[in-house]
C-alpha positions as CSV (number, residue, x, y, z in Angstrom):
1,X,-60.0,165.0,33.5
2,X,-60.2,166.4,30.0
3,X,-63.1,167.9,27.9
4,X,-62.7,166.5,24.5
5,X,-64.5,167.8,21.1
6,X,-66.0,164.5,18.7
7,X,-68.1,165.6,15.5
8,X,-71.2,164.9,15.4
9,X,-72.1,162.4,12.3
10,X,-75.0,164.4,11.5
11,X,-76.7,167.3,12.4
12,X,-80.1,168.7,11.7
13,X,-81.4,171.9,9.8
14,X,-83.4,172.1,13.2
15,X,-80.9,172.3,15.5
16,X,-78.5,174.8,13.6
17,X,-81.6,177.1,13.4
18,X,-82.1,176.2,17.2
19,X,-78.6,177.3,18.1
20,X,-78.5,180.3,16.3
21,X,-81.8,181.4,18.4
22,X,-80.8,180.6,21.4
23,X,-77.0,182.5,20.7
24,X,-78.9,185.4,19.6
25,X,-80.9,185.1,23.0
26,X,-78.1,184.6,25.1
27,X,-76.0,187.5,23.7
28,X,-79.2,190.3,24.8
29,X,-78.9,189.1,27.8
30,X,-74.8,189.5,28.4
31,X,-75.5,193.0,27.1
32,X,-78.6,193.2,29.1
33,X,-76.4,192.5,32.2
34,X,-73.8,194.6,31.4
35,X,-76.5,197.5,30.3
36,X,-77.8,197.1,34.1
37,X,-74.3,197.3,35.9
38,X,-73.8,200.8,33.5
39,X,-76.9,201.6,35.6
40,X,-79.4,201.6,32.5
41,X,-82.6,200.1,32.0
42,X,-81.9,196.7,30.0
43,X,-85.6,197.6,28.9
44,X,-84.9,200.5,27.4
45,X,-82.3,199.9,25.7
46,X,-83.9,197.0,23.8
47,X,-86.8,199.4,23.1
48,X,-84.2,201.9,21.7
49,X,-82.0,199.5,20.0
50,X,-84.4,197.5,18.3
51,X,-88.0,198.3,18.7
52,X,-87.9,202.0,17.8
53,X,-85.6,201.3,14.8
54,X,-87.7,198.8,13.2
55,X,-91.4,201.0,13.7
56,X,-89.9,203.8,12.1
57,X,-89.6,203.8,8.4
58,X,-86.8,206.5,8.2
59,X,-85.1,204.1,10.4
60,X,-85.5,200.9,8.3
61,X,-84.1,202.9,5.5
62,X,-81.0,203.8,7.4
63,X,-80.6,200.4,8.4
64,X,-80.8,198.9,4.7
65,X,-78.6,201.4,3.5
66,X,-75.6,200.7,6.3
67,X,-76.5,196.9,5.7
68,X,-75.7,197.4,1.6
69,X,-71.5,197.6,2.5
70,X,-71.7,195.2,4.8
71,X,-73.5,192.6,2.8
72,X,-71.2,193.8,-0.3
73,X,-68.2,193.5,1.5
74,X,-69.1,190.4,3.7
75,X,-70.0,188.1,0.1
76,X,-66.4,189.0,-1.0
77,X,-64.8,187.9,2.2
78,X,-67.0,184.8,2.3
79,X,-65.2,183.7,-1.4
80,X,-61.8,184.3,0.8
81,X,-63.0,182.2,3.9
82,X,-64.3,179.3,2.1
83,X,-61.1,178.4,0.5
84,X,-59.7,178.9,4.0
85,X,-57.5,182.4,3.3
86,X,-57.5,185.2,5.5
87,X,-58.7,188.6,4.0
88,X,-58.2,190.9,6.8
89,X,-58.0,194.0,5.3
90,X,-61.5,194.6,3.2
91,X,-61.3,198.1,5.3
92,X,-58.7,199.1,3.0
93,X,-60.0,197.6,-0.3
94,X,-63.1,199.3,0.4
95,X,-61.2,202.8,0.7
96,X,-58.7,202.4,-2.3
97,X,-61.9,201.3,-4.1
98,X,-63.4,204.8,-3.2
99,X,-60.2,207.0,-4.0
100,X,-59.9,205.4,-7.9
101,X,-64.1,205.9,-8.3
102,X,-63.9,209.3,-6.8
103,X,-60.9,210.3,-8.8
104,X,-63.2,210.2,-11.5
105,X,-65.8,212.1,-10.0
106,X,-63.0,215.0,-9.0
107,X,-61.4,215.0,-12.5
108,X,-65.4,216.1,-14.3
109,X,-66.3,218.0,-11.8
110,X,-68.3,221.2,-13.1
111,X,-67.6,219.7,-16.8
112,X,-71.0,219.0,-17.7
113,X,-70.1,215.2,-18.3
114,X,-72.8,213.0,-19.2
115,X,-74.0,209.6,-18.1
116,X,-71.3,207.8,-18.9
117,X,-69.5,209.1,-15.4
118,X,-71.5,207.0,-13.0
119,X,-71.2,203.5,-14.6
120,X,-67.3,204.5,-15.1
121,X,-66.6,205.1,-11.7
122,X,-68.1,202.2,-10.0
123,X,-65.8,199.9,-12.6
124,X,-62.8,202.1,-11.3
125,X,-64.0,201.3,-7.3
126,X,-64.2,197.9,-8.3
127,X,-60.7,197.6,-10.1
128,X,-59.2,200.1,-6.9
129,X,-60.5,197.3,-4.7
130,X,-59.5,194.3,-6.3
131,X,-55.6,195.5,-7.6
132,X,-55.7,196.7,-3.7
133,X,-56.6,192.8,-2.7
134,X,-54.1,191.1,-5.4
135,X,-50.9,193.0,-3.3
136,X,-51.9,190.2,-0.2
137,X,-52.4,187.6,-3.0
138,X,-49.5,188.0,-4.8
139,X,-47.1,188.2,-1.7
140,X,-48.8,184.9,-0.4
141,X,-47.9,182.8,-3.8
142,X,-45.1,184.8,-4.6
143,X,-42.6,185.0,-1.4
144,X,-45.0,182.7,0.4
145,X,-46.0,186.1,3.0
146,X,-48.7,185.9,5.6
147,X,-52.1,187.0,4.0
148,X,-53.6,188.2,7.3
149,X,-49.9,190.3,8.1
150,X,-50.1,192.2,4.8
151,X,-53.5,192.6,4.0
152,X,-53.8,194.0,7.9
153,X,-51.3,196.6,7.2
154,X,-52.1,197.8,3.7
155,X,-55.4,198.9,5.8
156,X,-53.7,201.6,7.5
157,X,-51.7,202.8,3.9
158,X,-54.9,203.4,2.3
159,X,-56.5,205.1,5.3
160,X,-53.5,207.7,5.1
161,X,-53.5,208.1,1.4
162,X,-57.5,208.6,1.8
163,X,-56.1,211.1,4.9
164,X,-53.6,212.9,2.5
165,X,-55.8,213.5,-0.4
166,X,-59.2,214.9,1.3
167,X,-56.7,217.3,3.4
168,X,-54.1,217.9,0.9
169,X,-54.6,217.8,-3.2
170,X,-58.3,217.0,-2.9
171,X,-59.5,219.5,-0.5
172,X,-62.1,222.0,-1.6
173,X,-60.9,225.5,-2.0
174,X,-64.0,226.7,-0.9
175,X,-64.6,224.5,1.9
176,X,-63.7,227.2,4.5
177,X,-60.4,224.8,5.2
178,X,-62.4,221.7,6.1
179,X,-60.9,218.5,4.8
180,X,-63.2,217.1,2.6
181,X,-63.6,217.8,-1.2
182,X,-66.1,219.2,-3.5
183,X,-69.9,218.0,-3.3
184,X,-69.9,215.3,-6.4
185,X,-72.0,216.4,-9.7
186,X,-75.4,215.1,-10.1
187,X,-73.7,212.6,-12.7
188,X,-71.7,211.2,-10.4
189,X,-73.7,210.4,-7.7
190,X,-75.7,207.5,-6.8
191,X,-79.5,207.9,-7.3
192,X,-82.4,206.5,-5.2
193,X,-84.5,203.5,-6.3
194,X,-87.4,205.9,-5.9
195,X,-87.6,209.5,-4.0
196,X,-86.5,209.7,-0.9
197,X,-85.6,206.4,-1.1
198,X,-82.5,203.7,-0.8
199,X,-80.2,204.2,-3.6
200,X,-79.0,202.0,-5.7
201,X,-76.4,200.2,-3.8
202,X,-78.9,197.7,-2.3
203,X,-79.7,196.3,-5.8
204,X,-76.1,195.9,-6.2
205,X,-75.7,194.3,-2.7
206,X,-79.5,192.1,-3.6
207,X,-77.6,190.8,-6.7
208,X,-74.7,190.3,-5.3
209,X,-76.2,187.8,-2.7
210,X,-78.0,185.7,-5.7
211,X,-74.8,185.8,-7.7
212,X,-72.9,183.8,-5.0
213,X,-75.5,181.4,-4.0
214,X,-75.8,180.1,-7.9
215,X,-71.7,180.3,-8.0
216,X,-70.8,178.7,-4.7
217,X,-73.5,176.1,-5.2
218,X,-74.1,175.4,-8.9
219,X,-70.9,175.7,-10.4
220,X,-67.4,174.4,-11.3
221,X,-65.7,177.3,-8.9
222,X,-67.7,176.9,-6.4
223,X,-67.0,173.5,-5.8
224,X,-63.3,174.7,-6.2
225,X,-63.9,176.8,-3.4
226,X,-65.2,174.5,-1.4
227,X,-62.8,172.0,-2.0
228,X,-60.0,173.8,-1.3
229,X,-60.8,174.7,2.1
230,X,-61.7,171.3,3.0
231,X,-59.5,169.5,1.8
232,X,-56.4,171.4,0.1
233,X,-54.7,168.1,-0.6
234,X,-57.7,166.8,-2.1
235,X,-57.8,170.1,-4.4
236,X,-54.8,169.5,-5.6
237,X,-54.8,166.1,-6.6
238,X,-58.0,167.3,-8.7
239,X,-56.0,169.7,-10.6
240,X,-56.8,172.8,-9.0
241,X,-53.9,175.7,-8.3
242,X,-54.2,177.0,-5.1
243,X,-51.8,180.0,-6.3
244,X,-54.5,180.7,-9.2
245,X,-57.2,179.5,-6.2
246,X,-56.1,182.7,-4.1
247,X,-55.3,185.1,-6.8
248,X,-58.9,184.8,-8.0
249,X,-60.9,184.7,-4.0
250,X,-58.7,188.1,-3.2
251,X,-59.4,190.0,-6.6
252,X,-62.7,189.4,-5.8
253,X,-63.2,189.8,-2.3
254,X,-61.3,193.3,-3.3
255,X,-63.5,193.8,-5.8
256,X,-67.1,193.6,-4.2
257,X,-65.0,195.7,-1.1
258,X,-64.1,198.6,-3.6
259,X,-67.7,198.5,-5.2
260,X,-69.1,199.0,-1.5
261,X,-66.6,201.7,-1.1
262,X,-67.7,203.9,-3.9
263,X,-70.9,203.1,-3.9
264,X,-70.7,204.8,0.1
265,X,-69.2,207.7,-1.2
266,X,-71.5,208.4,-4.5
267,X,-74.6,207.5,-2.6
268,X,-74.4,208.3,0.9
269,X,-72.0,210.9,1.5
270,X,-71.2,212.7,-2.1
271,X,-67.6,214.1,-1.1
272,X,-64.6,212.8,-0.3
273,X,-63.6,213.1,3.7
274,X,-61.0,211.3,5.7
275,X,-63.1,209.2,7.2
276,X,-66.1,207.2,4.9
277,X,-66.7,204.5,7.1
278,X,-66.8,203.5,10.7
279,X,-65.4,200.3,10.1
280,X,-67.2,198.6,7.6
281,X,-64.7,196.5,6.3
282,X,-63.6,194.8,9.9
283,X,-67.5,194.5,10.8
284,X,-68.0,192.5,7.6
285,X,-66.0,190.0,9.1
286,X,-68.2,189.4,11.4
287,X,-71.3,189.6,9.0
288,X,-69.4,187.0,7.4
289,X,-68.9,184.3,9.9
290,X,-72.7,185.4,11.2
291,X,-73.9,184.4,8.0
292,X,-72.3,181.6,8.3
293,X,-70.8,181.7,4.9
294,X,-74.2,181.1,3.2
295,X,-74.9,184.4,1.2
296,X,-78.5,184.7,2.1
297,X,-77.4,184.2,6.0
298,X,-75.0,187.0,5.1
299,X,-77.9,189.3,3.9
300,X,-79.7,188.7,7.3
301,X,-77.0,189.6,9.2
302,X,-76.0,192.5,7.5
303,X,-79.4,193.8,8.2
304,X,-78.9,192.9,11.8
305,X,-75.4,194.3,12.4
306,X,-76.8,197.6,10.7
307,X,-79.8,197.7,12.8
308,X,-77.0,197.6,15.7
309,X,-75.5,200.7,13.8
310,X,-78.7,202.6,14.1
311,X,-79.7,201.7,17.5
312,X,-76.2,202.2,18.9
313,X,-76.5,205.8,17.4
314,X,-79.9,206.0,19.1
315,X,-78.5,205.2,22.8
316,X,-75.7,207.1,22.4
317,X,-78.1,210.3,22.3
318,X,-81.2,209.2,24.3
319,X,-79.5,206.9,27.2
320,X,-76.0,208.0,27.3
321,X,-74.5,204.9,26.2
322,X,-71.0,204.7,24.6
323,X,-70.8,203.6,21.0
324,X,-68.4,201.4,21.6
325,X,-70.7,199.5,23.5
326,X,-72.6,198.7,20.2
327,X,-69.2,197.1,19.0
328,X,-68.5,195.1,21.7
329,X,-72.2,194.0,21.4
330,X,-71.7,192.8,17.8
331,X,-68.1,190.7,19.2
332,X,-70.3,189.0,21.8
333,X,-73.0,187.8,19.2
334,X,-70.1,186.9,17.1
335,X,-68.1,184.4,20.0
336,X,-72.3,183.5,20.8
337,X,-72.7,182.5,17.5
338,X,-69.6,180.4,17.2
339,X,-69.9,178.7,20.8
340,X,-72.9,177.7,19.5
341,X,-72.5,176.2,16.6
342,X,-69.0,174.3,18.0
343,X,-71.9,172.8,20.4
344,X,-74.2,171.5,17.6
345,X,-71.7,169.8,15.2
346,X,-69.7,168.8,17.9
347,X,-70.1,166.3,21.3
348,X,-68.5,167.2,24.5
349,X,-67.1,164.5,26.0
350,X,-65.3,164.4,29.3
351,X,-62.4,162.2,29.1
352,X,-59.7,160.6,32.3
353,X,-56.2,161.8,31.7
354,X,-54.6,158.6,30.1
355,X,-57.9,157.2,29.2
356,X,-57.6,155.8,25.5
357,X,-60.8,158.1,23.4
């Protein structure tokens, strides 16, 4: 006996929505389990990882603010995804992004520089991210190289370079030997939408989301897009390049990466350190495939990995619990999430060995 996978011919808006409730469900109550055999109370950690974050408004802007890199970075990756490539290394798009928009920052600092600064440096994150995602790109079309391979281990180059220059060129003199640079001038740092509020990333990230719905749905490259991973053969007997096809998805998944990365450091932290995120670029990933692709779905669970963010931080403190515990949390929604939908556009099908299907 066999289990075999047949598509389903059609499948309702219903059920999709249905599935992703019930994966959702079924992954609180894995960590539930797995919360009770670490001897906690499966009660109270729900209350600390998601009621207390969403009735307190300091925390809601916490999680909005974590959610604006992910959803950034998640919307490129999504351009790579649906023309089937494999854009693995957004982690270090999204630093290299940071170091070319904080260069910037560095070189004016204490120069009295005016407004232009600002604007300037989050074109230089964006270009940093995007050259950084064109190395991948051009190996694949050029020498035919494994996207996933390369764009993998350019991560770890640009984590060291970041490494090098907050301990080594960039460091502050003044900084009592700690490796981090000088605070960022006023001009080159991210203001909030109103006091005490978000900054201006979300906007960013907000239009961001709207941009990709109208392209991936309404236009010419859209369809390109989605042609290309569905059918490559197809693509090209319409005309389209794949070589230009992955070129383009790459420069722009690098793009949006190294627009989350210096939005991070001009809004959130204001410095340069060696480490500006705790992973933002691999959680996307998941964001990505959460969101099913769609970039409203994408928004919604960027909010939702964030709010995992903040209430992992929260359990750490108040019930002990490791924060890796948060990540594999967010892997087990993830494989939820995908067993799921496997089941709703698929029928499974139990089969005799040397039975003709």
């Amino acid at each position: 006996m066999r289990l075999e996978l047949t598509p389903r011919l059609t499948v309702a808006p219903w059920m999709r929505a249905a599935a992703s409730i019930a994966a959702f469900a079924v992954s609180f109550l894995i960590a539930g389990l797995v919360i009770w055999l670490m001897g906690r109370s499966p009660a109270a950690a729900f209350d600390v990882y998601v009621v207390q974050p969403l009735s307190d408004p300091w925390s809601i802007q916490e999680i909005v603010e974590k959610a604006t890199p992910l959803a950034l970075i998640a919307i490129g990756l999504s351009y790579c995804f649906r023309a089937n490539l494999w854009n693995i290394g957004a982690e270090g798009q999204y630093v290299m992004g940071a170091v070319l928009g904080s260069w910037l920052a560095l070189k004016t600092h204490g120069t009295d520089a005016g407004m232009w600064v600002l604007p300037l440096m989050l074109i230089l994150g964006v270009v940093g991210g995007a050259l950084y995602g064109l190395i991948p790109a051009f190996l694949k079309t050029r020498f035919g190289v494994n996207e996933i391979l390369t764009s993998l281990m350019l991560v770890y180059i640009a984590q060291l370079t970041l490494d090098y220059l907050a301990r080594g060129p960039w460091r502050d003199p003044k900084g009592f030997n700690f490796p981090q640079s000088v605070t960022f001038d006023p001009s080159a740092t991210l203001p909030t939408i109103f006091e005490g509020g978000v900054h201006w990333g979300s906007v960013f990230a907000l239009l961001a989301v709207i941009a990709t719905a109208i392209i991936v749905g309404r236009s010419l490259f859209g369809y390109r897009l989605r042609l290309a991973g569905d059918a490559p053969r197809a693509a090209r007997f319409a005309g389209f390049d794949s070589k230009t096809t992955t070129l383009m998805v790459f420069a722009i998944s690098g793009g949006l990466a190294g627009l989350a990365g210096i939005v991070e450091v001009s809004g959130q932290i204001g410095q340069i350190q060696p480490s500006i995120s705790p992973g933002y670029g691999f959680t996307a990933i998941t964001v990505a495939f959460l969101g099913r692709l769609n970039a409203f779905g994408i928004l919604v669970a960027s909010l939702v990995l964030a709010l995992t963010f903040i209430g992992g931080e929260s359990a750490q403190i108040l019930l002990k619990l490791p924060l890796d515990l948060t990540q594999a949390f967010q892997g087990i929604l993830l494989l939820c999430v995908l067993i799921a939908d496997a089941m709703v556009s698929y029928r499974i099908r139990l089969v005799r060995r040397g039975a003709h299907s």
